[in-house]
Phi, psi and omega in degrees: 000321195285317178265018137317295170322324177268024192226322152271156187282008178261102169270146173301303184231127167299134194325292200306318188293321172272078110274291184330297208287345189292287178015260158314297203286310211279316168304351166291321186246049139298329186258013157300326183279017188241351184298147184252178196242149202261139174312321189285012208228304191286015167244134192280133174283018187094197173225122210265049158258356209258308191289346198250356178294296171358281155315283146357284213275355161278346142314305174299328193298336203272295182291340179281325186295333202254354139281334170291359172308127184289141185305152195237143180318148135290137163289149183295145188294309184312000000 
């Protein structure tokens, strides 16, 4: 917001209101870091990329042919 003012002829916002508005947005994400995490969330589960190759490498070949496509005319509405 603060470097916006050099580029309009305008300020967008007033000094208090992004003071205000920092604020408010910085007492919103106090309790994330306070949260607390269920054990079962902290223990790593392995590696979920191994289930998602499969598909990807069946797939991508489909999707690269049907962006090399040539685009088909519009039809008319009428």
């Amino acid at each position: 917001m603060a470097g916006a003012t050099l580029f309009l002829p305008f300020l967008p916002m007033l000094p208090t209101q992004i003071l205000l508005n920092n604020i408010l947005y910085d007492i919103s994400e106090v309790p994330i870091p306070l949260d607390k995490v269920d054990t079962i969330i902290i223990r790593p589960r392995g590696n979920p990329l191994k289930s998602h190759a499969n598909p990807v490498l069946t797939l991508e070949p489909l999707f690269i042919q049907r962006a090399n496509a040539r685009p088909r005319p519009a039809r008319p509405l009428i």
